[in-house]
Legacy VTK file of the C-alpha trace (Angstrom):
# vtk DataFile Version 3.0
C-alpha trace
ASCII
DATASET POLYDATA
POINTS 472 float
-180.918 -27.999 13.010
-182.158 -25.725 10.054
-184.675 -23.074 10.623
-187.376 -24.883 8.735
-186.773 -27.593 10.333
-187.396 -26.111 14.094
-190.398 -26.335 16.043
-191.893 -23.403 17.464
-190.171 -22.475 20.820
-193.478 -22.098 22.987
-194.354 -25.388 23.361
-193.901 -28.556 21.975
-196.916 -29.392 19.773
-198.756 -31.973 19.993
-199.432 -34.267 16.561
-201.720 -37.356 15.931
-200.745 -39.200 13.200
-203.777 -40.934 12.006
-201.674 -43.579 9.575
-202.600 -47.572 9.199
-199.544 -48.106 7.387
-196.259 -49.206 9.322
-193.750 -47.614 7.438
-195.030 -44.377 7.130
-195.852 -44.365 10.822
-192.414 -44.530 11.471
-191.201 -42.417 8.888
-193.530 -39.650 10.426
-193.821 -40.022 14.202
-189.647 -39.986 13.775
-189.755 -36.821 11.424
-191.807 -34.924 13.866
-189.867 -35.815 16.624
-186.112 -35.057 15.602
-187.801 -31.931 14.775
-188.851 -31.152 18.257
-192.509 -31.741 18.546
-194.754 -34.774 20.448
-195.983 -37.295 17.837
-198.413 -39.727 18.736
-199.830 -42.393 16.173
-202.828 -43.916 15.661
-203.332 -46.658 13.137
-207.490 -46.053 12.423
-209.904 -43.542 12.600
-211.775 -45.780 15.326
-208.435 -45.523 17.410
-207.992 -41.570 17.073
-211.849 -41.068 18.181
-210.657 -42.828 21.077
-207.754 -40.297 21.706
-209.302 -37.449 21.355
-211.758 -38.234 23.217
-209.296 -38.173 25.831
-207.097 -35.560 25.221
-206.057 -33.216 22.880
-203.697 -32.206 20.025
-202.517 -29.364 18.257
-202.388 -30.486 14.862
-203.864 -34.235 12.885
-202.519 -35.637 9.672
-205.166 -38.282 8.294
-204.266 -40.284 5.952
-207.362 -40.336 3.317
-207.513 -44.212 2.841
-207.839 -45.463 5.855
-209.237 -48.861 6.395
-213.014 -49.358 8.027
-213.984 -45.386 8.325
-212.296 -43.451 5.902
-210.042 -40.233 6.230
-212.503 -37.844 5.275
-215.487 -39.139 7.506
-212.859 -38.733 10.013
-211.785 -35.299 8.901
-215.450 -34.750 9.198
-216.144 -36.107 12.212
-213.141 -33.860 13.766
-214.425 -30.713 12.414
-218.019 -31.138 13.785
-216.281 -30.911 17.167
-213.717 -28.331 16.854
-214.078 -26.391 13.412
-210.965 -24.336 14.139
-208.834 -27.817 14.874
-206.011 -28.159 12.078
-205.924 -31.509 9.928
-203.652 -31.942 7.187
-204.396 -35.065 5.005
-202.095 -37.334 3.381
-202.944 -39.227 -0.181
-201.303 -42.202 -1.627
-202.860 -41.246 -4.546
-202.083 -37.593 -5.581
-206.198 -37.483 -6.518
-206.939 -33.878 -7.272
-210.590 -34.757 -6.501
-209.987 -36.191 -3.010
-207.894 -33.160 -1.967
-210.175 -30.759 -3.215
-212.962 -32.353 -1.753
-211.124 -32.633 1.843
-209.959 -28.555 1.679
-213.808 -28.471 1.333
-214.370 -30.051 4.479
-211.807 -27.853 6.042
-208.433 -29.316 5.972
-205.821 -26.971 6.361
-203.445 -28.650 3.223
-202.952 -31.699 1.979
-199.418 -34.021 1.492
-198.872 -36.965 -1.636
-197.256 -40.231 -0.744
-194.391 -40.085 -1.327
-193.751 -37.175 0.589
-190.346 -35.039 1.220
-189.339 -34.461 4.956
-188.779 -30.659 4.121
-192.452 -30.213 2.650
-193.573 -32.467 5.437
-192.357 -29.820 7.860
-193.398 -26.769 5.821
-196.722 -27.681 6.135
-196.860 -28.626 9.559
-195.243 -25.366 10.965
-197.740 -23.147 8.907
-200.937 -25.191 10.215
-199.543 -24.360 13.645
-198.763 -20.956 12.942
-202.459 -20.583 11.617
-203.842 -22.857 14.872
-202.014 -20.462 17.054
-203.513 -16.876 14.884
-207.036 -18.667 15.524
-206.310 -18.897 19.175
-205.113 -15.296 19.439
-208.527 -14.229 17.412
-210.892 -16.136 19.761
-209.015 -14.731 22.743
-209.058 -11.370 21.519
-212.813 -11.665 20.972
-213.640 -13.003 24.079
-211.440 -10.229 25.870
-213.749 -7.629 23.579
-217.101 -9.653 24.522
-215.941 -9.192 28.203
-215.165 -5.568 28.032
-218.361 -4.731 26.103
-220.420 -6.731 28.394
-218.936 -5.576 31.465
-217.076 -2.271 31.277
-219.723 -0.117 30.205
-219.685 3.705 30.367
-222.364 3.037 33.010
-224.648 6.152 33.637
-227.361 8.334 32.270
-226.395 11.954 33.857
-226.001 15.081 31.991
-221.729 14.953 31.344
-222.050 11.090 30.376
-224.393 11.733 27.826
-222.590 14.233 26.248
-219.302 12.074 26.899
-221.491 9.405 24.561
-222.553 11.672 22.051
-218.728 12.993 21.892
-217.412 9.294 21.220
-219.800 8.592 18.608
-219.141 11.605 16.724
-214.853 11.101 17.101
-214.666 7.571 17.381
-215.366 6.810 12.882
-212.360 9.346 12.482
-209.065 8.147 12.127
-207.571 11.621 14.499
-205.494 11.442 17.173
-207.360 11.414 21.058
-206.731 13.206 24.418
-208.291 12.279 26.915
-207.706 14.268 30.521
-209.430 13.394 33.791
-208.346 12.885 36.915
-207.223 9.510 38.525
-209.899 6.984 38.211
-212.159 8.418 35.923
-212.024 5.857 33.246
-209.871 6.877 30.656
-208.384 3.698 29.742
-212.309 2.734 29.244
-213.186 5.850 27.168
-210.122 5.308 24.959
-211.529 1.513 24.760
-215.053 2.673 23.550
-213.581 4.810 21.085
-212.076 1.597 19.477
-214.982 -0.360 19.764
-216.939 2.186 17.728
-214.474 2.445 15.265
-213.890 0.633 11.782
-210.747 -0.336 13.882
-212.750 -2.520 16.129
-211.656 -5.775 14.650
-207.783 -4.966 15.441
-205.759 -4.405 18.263
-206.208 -2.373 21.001
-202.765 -2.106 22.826
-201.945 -0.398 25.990
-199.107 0.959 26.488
-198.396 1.723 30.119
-195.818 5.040 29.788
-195.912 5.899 33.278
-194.311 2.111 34.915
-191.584 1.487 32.336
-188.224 3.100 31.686
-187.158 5.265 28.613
-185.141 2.680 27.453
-187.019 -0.337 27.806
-190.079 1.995 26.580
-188.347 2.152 23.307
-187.596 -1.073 22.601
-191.056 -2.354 23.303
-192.708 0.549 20.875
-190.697 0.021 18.191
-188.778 -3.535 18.739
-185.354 -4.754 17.236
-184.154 -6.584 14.474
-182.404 -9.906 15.425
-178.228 -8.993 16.141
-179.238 -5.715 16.734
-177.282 -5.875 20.211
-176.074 -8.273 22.405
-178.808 -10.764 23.027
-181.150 -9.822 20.126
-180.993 -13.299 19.450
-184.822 -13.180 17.594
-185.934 -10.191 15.825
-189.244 -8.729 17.813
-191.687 -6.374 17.150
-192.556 -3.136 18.298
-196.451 -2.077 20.287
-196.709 -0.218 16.531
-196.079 -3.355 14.664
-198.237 -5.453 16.703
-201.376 -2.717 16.641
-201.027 -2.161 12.581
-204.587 -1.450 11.676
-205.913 -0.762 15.464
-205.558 1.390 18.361
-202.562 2.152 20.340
-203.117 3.782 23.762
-200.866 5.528 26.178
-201.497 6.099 29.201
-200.132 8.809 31.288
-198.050 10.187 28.403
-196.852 13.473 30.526
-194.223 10.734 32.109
-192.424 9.949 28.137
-189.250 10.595 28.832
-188.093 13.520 26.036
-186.004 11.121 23.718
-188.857 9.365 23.436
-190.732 12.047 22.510
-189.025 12.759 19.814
-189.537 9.107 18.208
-193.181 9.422 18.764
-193.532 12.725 17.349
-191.943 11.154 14.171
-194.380 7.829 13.599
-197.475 10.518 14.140
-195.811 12.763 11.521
-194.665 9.928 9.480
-196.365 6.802 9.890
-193.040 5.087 10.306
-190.156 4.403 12.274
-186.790 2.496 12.325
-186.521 -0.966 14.757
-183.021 -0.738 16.083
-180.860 -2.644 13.622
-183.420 -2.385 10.728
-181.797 -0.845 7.803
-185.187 -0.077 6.778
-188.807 1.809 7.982
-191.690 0.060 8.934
-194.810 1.834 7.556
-197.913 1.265 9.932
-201.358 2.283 10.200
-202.393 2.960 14.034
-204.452 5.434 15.706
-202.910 7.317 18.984
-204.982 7.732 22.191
-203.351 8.847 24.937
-204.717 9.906 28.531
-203.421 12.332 30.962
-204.162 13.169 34.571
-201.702 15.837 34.400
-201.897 19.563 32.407
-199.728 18.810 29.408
-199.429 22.609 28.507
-198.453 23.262 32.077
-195.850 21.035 31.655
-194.980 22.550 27.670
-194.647 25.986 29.587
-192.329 24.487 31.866
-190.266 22.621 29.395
-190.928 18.813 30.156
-193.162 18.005 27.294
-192.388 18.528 23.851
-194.201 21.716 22.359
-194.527 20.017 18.983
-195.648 16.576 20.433
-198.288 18.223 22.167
-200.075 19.965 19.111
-199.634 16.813 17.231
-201.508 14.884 20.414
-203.852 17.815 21.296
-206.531 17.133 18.053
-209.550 16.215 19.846
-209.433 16.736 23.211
-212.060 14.877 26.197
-212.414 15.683 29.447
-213.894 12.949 31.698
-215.779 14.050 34.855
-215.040 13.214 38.221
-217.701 11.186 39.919
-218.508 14.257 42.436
-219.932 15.915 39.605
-222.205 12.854 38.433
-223.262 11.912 41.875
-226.528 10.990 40.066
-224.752 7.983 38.110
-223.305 6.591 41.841
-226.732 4.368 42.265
-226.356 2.939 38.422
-222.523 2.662 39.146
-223.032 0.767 42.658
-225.520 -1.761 40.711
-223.206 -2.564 37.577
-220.841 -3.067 39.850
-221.929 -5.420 42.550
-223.636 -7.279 39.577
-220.340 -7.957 38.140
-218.785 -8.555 41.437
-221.456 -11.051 42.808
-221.286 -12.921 39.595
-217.590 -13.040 39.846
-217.378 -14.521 43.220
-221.113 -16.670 42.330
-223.080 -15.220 44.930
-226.167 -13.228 44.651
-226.353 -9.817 43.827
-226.776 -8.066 47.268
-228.946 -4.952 48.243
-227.517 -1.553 49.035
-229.092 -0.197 52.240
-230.476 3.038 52.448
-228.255 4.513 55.049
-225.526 2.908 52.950
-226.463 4.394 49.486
-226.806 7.664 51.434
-222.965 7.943 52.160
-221.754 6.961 48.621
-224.029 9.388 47.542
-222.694 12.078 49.539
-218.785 11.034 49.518
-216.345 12.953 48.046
-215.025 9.905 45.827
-210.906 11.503 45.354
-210.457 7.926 43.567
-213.293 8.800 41.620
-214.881 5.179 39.802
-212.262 3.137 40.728
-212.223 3.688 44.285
-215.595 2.990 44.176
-215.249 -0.224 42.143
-212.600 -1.181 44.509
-214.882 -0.381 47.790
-218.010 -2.629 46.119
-215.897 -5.471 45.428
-214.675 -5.455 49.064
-218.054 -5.185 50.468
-219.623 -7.883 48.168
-216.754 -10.192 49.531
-216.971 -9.498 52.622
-220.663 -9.311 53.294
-220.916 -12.788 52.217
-224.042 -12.345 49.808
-226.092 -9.935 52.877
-227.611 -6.583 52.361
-224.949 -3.596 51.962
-224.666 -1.483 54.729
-222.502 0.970 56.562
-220.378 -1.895 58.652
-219.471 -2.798 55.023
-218.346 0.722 54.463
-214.758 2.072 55.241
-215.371 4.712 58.201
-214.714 8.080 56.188
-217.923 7.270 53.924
-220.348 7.748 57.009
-218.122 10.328 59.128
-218.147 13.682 58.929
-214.930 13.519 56.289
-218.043 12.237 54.111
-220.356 14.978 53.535
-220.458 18.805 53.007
-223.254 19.090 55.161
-225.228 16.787 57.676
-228.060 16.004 55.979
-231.287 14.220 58.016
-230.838 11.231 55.561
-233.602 9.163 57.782
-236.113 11.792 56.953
-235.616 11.737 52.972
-235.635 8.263 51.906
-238.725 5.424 51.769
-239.038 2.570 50.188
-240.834 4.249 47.936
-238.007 6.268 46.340
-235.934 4.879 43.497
-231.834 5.526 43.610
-232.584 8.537 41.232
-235.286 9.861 43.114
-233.634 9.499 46.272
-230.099 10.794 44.896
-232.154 14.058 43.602
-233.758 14.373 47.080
-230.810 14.623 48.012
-228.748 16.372 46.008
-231.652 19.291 46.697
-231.351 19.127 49.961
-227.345 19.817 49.907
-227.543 22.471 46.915
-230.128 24.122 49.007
-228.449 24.296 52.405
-224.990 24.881 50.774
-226.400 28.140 48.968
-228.100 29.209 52.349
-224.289 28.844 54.101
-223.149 30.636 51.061
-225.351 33.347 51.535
-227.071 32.785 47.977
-223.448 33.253 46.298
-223.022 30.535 43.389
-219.440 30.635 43.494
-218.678 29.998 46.980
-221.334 27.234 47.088
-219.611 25.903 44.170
-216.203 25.881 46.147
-218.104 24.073 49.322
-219.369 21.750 47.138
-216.006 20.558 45.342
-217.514 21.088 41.903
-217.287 23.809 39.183
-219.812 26.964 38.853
-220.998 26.384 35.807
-222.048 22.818 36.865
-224.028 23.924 39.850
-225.439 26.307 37.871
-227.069 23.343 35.523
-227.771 21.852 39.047
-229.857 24.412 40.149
-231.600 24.750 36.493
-232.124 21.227 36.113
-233.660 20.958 39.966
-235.217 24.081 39.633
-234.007 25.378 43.028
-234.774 29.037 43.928
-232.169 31.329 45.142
-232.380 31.421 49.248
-233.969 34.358 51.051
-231.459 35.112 53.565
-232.065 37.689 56.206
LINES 1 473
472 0 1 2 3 4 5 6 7 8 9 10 11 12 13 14 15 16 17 18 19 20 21 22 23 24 25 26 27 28 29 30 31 32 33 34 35 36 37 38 39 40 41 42 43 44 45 46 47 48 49 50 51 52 53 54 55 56 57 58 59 60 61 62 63 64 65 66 67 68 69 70 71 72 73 74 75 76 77 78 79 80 81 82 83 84 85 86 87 88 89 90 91 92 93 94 95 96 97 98 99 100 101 102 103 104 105 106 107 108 109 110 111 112 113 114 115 116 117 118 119 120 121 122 123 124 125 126 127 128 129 130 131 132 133 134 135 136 137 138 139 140 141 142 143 144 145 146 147 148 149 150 151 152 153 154 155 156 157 158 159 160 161 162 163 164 165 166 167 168 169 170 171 172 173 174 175 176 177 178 179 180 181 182 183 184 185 186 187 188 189 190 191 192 193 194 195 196 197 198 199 200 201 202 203 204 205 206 207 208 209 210 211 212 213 214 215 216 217 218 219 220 221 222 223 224 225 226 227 228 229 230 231 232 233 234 235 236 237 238 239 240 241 242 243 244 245 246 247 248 249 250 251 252 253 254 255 256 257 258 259 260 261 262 263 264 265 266 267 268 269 270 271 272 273 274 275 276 277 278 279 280 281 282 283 284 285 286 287 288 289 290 291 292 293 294 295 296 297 298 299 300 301 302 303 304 305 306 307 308 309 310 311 312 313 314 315 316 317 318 319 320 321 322 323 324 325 326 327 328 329 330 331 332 333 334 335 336 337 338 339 340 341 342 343 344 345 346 347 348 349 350 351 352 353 354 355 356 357 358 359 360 361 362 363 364 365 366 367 368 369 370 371 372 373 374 375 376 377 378 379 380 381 382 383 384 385 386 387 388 389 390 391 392 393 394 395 396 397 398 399 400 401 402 403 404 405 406 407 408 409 410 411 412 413 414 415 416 417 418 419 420 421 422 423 424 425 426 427 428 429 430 431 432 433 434 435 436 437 438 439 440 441 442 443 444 445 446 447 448 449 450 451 452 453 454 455 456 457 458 459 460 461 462 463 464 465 466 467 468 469 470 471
C-alpha cells in the first residue's frame, strides 16, 4: 500500500460517514477501510445524533445535502458539543458559498462529488493529524494547569523569597540555567517555574533524565535518526531537541553525561544545531538548556570527568536551592500543601497535624529534603484514614532522639493559640538558644551542631533577635 494511502499506525481511527446516498456509502466506507481505518455509516443526520450519542469517532464526513436536517445544522450541532471534533464535508455541488460558509462553522476541509480516492485520503489523514496536535495541546495544558496548581514553590522564608525574586529576574532571558541542590530539593520544579515564567511557556518542557539511561541510547533519544539510518530505523524519529523547538529542555543530573556525549551537547549550545544519525543535513533548533546537579561539577572538571568547556557553556546563571533544614520555617506551609493535595487525591478530608507531630517535622533533619517529606505526608494521609496526624503516623526516627539536635520541652511551647509560624519560631529560638549555650556562644560550632551554614544562623539570630549567651 502507498504511503498516502496508510493509516496512521497508533490506532485505527474511527470515521462516521454521514452519507444518504447508497453509492457513495459504499464507495467511502470501502475506501476507508482498504486503507486501514474503522468506517461506520450513517445515512441521516437524525441517525448520526444517535451514534454519537453513544460513542465516539475520530473524524465525520457530512455530506451537506442531507435529507430532513441538513449537513450544516449537523456540522453545527457537532461543534456545539465538541468544538475541537474534526468534520470534513462533502458537496455534490462544488458551491463555493456552501463550503465557505461550513469552514465558517468549523469544518476542517471540504470534498466535491465526484471525488478522487487519493484526495479523499489526503484530507482525511491531515484532519487526523490536526485531531491528534489538538489532543497533544489540551494534554499539555492540562499537565501545565496541574503543575501550576499543585507544584508550587510553596513557602514564604527568607531563601525562597529570594529563590522567587531570582526566577523572575532569569526566567524572560533566553540563558542557559544551573541549578545545584541537594537530593530532593526541587530542582526539576525550579527548572519548571523558570519555563512557566518564560515567553517559552506555551512550548515544551522536556525532561531529559541523564542519570537512568545509557550513552548510547542517550544519544539517540536527544538527537533521533533518520529512517535507514541502521538496522531497524525503519521510521525516521526525532530527537528531545526536535521535539522541544521553541521550549525548554531540562537535564537532570547532567554530572552522569557520559563524555561523548558531552561533546554533542557542547556543540547544539554553541551551535544551535546538530546532525540525526543518517541525516545528511543539520537541524537548526531553538531550545533553552536547564540542567540540575546534586553533584560539584567543577569538582568533577578538576578531576577530569566533566568537560571543562561544557561546563562554562552550562555554568551562566547559576541557583542554588536550599535544603529544607535551612527553611524549617516553610515545613508547616509545606506539610499543608501537601496533605491538601494528598487528601484530595485519595478524596478524603484534609486531616490535622498534631502538635506533638508538627513538633518532630519541625525539628527533623529532613536528608531527603521536600521529597522525603512529600513522600512521609502521603503515607500518613493514607494510612490515617482521614484522622488527625500524629506521631503513630510518623516513621520512628522523626520523634527519637536521631530527630533533634537538642531535647526540647515541646509540651511547654505550643497552645492552641500559636499558629505553625509562631510555633516553628518558638521553636527555632529555643534550639538556636540552647545550641549557642552548648557552643559556648561560638557561631561556628553552633552552626556545625545545627547542620546549617554560619552565615545562615547568623540571619537566624538577626532575624530572631537572639542575644549572645552569658556563659560562666
Amino acid at each position: 500500500m502507498s504511503e498516502s494511502s496508510s493509516a496512521p499506525s497508533s490506532h485505527r481511527a474511527r470515521i462516521l460517514v454521514v452519507e444518504d446516498v447508497a453509492i457513495f456509502q459504499e464507495i467511502l466506507s470501502g475506501l476507508l477501510q482498504e486503507a486501514g481505518y474503522q468506517p461506520t455509516v450513517a445515512g441521516s443526520a437524525e441517525e448520526a445524533r444517535s451514534l454519537l450519542d453513544r460513542d465516539s469517532y475520530d473524524l465525520l464526513i457530512i455530506d451537506l445535502m442531507l435529507p430532513g436536517t441538513g449537513g450544516l445544522e449537523l456540522l453545527r450541532t457537532v461543534k456545539g458539543r465538541d468544538p475541537d471534533q474534526m468534520v470534513v464535508m462533502i458537496t455534490a455541488f462544488g458551491s463555493v458559498e456552501s463550503a465557505v460558509q461550513a469552514m465558517r462553522d468549523g469544518a476542517f476541509h471540504y470534498l466535491t462529488k465526484p471525488f478522487r480516492h487519493e484526495e479523499v485520503l489526503l484530507t482525511v489523514r491531515n484532519a487526523l493529524s490536526q485531531r491528534n496536535l489538538l489532543s497533544e495541546n489540551r494534554a499539555l495544558r492540562r499537565a501545565l494547569s496541574w503543575r501550576a496548581s499543585n507544584n508550587q514553590l510553596v513557602g514564604r522564608s527568607r531563601p525562597i523569597q529570594e529563590l522567587q525574586s531570582m526566577l523572575d529576574r532569569i526566567a524572560p532571558t533566553r540563558s542557559t540555567v544551573l541549578i545545584q541542590g541537594e537530593s530532593g530539593t526541587g530542582k526539576e520544579l525550579v527548572a519548571h517555574a523558570i519555563h512557566q515564567r518564560s515567553s517559552r511557556s506555551h512550548r515544551p518542557f522536556v525532561v531529559v533524565n541523564s542519570g537512568s539511561v545509557p550513552s548510547d541510547l542517550l544519544e539517540s533519544n536527544l538527537f533521533g535518526h533518520r529512517k535507514g539510518a541502521f538496522t531497524g530505523a525503519v521510521a525516521t524519529k526525532k530527537g528531545l531537541f526536535e521535539v522541544a523547538d521553541g521550549g525548554s529542555l531540562f537535564f537532570d543530573e547532567i554530572s552522569s553525561i557520559h563524555p561523548d556525549v558531552q561533546s554533542k551537547l557542547l556543540r547544539v549550545i554553541q551551535e544551535r544545531e546538530f546532525l540525526p544519525l543518517g541525516a545528511v543535513e543539520s537541524v537548526r533548533v531553538d531550545v533553552r538548556i536547564i540542567t540540575a546537579t546534586n553533584i560539584d561539577l567543577k569538582e568533577l572538571v578538576e578531576r577530569g570527568q566533566f568537560r571543562e568547556d561544557l561546563f562554562y557553556r552550562l555554568n551562566v546563571i547559576v541557583v542554588n536551592l536550599p535544603p529544607l533544614r535551612e527553611r524549617r520555617e516553610d515545613i508547616p506551609l509545606l506539610a499543608d500543601h501537601f496533605l491538601r493535595q494528598f487528601a484530595e487525591e485519595n478524596g478524603r478530608a484534609v486531616p490535622e497535624i498534631k502538635q506533638e507531630a508538627m513538633v518532630a517535622l519541625t525539628h527533623y533533619s529532613w536528608p531527603g529534603n521536600v521529597r522525603e517529606l512529600e513522600n512521609l505526608l502521603e503515607r500518613a494521609v493514607v494510612l490515617g484514614n482521614g484522622g488527625a496526624i500524629g506521631l503513630d503516623l510518623l516513621p520512628k526516627e522523626l520523634h527519637s532522639g536521631e530527630a533533634t539536635v537538642l531535647d526540647l520541652p515541646a509540651k511547654e511551647l505550643i497552645s492552641s493559640e500559636f499558629s505553625y509560624a509562631q510555633t516553628v519560631a518558638s521553636f527555632e529560638r529555643e534550639l538556636i538558644e540552647q545550641t549557642l549555650h552548648k557552643a559556648q556562644g561560638v557561631q561556628r560550632r553552633a552552626a556545625r551542631l545545627l547542620g546549617i551554614k554560619p552565615t545562615t544562623l547568623n540571619e537566624k539570630i538577626k532575624r530572631l533577635g537572639i542575644r549572645p549567651p552569658r556563659l560562666p
